[in-house]
C-alpha positions as CSV (number, residue, x, y, z in Angstrom):
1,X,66.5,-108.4,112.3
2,X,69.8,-107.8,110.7
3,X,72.7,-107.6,112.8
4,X,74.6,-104.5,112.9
5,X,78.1,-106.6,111.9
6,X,75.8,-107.0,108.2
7,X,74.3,-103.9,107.6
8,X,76.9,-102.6,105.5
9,X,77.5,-105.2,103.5
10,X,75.7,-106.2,99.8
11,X,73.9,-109.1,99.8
12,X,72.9,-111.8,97.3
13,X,71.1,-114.2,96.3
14,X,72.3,-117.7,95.9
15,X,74.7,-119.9,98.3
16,X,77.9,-117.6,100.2
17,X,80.6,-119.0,97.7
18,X,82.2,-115.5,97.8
19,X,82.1,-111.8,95.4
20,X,81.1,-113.2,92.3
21,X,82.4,-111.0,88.9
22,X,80.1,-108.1,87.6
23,X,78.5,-109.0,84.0
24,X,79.4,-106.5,80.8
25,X,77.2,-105.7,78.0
26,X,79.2,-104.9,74.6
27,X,77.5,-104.6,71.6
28,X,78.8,-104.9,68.4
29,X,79.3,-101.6,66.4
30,X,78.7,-103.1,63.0
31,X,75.8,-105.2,63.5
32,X,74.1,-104.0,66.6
33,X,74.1,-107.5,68.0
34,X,74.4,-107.0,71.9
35,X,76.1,-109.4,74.2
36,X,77.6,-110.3,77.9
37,X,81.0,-110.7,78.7
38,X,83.0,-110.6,81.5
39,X,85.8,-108.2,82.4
40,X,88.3,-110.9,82.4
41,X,87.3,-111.8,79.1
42,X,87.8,-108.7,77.8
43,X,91.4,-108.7,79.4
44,X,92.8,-111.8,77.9
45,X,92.8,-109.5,74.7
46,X,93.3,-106.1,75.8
47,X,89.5,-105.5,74.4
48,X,89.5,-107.0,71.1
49,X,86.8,-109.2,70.3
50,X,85.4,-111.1,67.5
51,X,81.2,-110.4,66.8
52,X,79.9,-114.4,66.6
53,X,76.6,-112.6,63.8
54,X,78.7,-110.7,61.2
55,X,82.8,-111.9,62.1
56,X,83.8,-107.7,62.5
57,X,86.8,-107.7,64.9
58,X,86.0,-104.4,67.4
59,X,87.3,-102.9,70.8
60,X,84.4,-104.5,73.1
61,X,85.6,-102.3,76.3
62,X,85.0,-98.7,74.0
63,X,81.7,-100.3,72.4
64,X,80.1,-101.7,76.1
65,X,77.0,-100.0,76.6
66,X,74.6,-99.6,79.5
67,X,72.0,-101.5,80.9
68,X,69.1,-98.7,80.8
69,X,65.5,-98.6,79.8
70,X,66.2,-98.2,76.4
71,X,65.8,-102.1,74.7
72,X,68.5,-103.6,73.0
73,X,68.4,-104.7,69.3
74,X,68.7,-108.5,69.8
75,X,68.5,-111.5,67.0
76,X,69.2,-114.8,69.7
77,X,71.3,-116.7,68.5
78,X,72.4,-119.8,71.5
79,X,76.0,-120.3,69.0
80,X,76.9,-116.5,69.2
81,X,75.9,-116.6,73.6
82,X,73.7,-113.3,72.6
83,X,71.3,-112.6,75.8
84,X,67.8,-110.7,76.2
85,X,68.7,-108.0,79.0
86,X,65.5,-107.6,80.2
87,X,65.6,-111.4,81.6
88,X,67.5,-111.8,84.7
89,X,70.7,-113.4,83.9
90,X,72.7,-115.9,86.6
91,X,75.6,-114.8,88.5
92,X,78.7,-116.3,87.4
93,X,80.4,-118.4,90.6
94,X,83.9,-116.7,91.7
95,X,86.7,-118.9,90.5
96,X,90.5,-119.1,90.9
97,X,91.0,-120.5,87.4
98,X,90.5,-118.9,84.2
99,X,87.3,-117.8,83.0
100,X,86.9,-119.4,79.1
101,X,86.8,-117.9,76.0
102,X,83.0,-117.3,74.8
103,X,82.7,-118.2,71.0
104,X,82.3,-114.6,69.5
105,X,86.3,-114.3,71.1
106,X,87.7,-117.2,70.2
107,X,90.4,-116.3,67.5
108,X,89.8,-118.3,64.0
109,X,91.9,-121.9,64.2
110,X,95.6,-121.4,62.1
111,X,95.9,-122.6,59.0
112,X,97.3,-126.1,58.6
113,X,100.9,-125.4,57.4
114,X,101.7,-128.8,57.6
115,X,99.6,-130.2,55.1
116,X,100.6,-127.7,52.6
117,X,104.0,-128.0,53.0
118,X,103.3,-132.1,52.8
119,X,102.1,-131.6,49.4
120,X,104.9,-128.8,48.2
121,X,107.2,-131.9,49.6
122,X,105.4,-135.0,47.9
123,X,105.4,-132.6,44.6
124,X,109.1,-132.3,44.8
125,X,109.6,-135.9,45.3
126,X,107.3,-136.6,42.0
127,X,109.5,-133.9,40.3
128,X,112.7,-135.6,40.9
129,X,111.8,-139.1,40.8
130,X,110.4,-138.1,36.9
131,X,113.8,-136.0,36.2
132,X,115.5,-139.5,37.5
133,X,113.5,-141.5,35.4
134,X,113.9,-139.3,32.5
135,X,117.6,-139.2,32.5
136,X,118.4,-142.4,34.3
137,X,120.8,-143.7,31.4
138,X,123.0,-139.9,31.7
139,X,123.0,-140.7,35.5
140,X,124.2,-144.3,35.0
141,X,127.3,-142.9,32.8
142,X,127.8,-139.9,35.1
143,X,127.3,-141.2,38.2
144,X,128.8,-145.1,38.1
145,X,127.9,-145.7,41.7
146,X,124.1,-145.4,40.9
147,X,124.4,-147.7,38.2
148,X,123.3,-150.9,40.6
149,X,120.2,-148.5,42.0
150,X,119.2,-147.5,38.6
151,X,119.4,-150.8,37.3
152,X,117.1,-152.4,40.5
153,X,114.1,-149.1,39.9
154,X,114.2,-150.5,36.4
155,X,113.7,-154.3,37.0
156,X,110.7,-152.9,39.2
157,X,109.3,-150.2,36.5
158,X,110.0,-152.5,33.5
159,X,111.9,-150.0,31.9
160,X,115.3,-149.9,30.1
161,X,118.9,-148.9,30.8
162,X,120.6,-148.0,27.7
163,X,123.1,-145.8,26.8
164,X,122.1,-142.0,26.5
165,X,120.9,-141.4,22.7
166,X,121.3,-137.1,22.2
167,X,121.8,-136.5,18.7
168,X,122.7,-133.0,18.3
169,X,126.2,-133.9,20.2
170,X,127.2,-136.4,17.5
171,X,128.5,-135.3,14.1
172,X,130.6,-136.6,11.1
173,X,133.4,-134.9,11.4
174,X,134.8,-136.0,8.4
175,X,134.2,-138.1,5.1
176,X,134.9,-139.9,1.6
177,X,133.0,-141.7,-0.8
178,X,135.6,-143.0,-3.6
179,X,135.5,-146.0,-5.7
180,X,137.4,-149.5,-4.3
181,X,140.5,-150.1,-5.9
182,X,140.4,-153.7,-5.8
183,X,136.1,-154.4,-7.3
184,X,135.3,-152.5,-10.0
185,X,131.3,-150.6,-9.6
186,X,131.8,-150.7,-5.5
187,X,132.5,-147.8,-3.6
188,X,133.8,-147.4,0.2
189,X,132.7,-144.8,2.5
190,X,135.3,-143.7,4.7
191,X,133.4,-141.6,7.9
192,X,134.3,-139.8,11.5
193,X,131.8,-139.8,14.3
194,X,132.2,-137.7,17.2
195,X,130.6,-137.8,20.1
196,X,130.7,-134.0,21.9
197,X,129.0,-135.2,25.2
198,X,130.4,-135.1,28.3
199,X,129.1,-139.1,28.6
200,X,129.4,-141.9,26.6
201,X,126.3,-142.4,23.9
202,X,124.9,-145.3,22.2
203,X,126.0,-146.0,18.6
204,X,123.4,-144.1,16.0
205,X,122.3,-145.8,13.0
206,X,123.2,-144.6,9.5
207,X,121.4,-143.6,6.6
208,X,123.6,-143.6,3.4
209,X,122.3,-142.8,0.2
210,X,122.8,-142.2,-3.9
211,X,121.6,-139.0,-5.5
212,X,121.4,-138.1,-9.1
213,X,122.0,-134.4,-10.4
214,X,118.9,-133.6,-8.6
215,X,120.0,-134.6,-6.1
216,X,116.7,-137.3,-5.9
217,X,117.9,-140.5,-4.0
218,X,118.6,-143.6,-6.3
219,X,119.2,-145.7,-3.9
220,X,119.5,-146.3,-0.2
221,X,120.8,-148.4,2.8
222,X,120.5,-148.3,6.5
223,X,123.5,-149.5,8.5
224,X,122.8,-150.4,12.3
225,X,126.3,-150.1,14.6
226,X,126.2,-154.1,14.3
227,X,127.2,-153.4,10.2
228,X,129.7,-150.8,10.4
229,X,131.7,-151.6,13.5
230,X,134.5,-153.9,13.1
231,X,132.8,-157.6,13.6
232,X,135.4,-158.7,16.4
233,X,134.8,-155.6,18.5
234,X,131.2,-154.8,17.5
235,X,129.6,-156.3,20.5
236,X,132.1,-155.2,22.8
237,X,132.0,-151.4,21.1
238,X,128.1,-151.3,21.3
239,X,128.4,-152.0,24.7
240,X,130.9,-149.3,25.4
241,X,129.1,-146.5,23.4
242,X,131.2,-143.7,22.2
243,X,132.9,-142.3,24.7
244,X,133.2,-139.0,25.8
245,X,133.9,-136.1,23.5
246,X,135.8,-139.3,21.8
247,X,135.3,-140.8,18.3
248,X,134.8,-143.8,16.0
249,X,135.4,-144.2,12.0
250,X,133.9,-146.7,10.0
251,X,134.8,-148.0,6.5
252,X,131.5,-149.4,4.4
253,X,131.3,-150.5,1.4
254,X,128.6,-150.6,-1.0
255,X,127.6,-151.9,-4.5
256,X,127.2,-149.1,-7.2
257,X,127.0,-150.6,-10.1
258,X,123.2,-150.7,-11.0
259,X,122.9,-146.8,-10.5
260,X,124.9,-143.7,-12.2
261,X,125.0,-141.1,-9.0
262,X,126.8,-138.5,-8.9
263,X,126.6,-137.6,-5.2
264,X,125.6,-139.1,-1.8
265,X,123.8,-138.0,1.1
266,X,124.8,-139.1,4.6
267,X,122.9,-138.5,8.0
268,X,122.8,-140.4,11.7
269,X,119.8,-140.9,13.5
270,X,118.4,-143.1,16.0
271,X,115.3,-145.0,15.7
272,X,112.3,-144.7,18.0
């Protein structure tokens, strides 16, 4: 006998633990795969689901079907939570906390920014630290105060810390070739430098030389700063450079008297 206080109420199976939530089937509109959910679940993203078989995104509350005769389309799968309908399912226990996500609406994990933007940063670094390297000696005359820093890398790396060597901002302004008064088959070479840089450069080496009337070099000689700088300031001049946008002239003799030119050619360079 029931008492009459129970007669209108539903009953269940399983221990009292209170109204447990009513089970959903959606099915997916792209696949056909079928599936429980709860209507909590379906809440938590105003409908939108994720199918766990084929990854199409849908509105699980329009697509939720009905449990009638007709047989659902199933391919079980226990990582996608898919179900068989016509096997009785357990009821879900009443909870006050949150019901959990099920796979097949679980959004995809975000992508990890911050190791992309570690590279983009470690790449920068690499790019400046080669820019630094490359152009350490314009740094050192530019920047004095990272002259000591410059110096301490380069001890470490093995590498050198000249003077800056840029050819196309040095040019002979000016020049003579005419035969010495006081030796008779010698000839001086009078010569301007200038160095158009906004820093000091390294002295360049000179390349003088005889031509005939085809202008086919007789003969030739390589001067190093060391041999046309005055020899009481050479060492202290090399060390200098040229300074900025300034200049330096040179007097050089040489001994003509084993050749008949009759011109000259004159060029600065600076050796590898």
């Amino acid at each position: 006998m029931v008492p009459d206080a129970m007669r209108g109420r539903p009953r269940r199976l399983g221990p009292g633990r209170g109204e447990a939530q009513v089970s959903l089937i959606t099915r997916c509109p792209t696949c056909g795969t079928a599936f429980r959910v709860l209507p909590g679940q379906l809440s938590a993203r105003a409908g939108r689901v994720r199918c766990g078989k084929c990854g199409a995104v849908f509105d699980g509350i329009a697509a939720l079907v009905e449990q009638g005769e007709e047989p659902l389309l199933l391919e079980p799968s226990p990582q996608l939570g898919l179900f068989d309908p016509r096997k009785p399912q357990p009821q879900a226990a009443a909870t006050d906390d949150e019901e959990p996500l099920p796979a097949f609406m679980a959004e995809p994990p975000a992508p990890r920014r911050a190791l992309w933007w570690t590279l983009c940063a470690l790449a920068v670094l690499a790019l400046v630290g080669q820019a630094v390297y490359q152009y350490r000696a314009e740094l050192a005359v530019t920047v004095p105060g990272a002259r000591s820093s410059l110096e301490a890398a380069c001890r470490l790396l093995g590498c050198g810390l000249n003077l800056p060597r840029h050819l196309k901002f040095l040019s002979i302004d000016s020049y003579e070739v005419r035969a010495d008064p006081q030796r008779e088959g010698f000839i001086m070479l009078n010569a301007v430098i200038r160095n158009r840089a906004m820093f000091a450069q390294d002295y360049p080496v000179l390349h003088f030389a005889l031509t005939d009337e085809s202008s086919r070099p007789l003969t030739s000689r390589v001067l190093t700063p060391g041999e046309y700088l005055e020899r009481d300031r050479a060492a202290q001049l090399i060390g200098r450079g040229i300074d900025a946008g300034g200049e330096a002239s040179l007097t050089v003799y040489f001994d003509a008297s084993r050749v008949r030119a009759t011109g000259y050619h004159l060029e600065l360079f600076y050796p590898s």
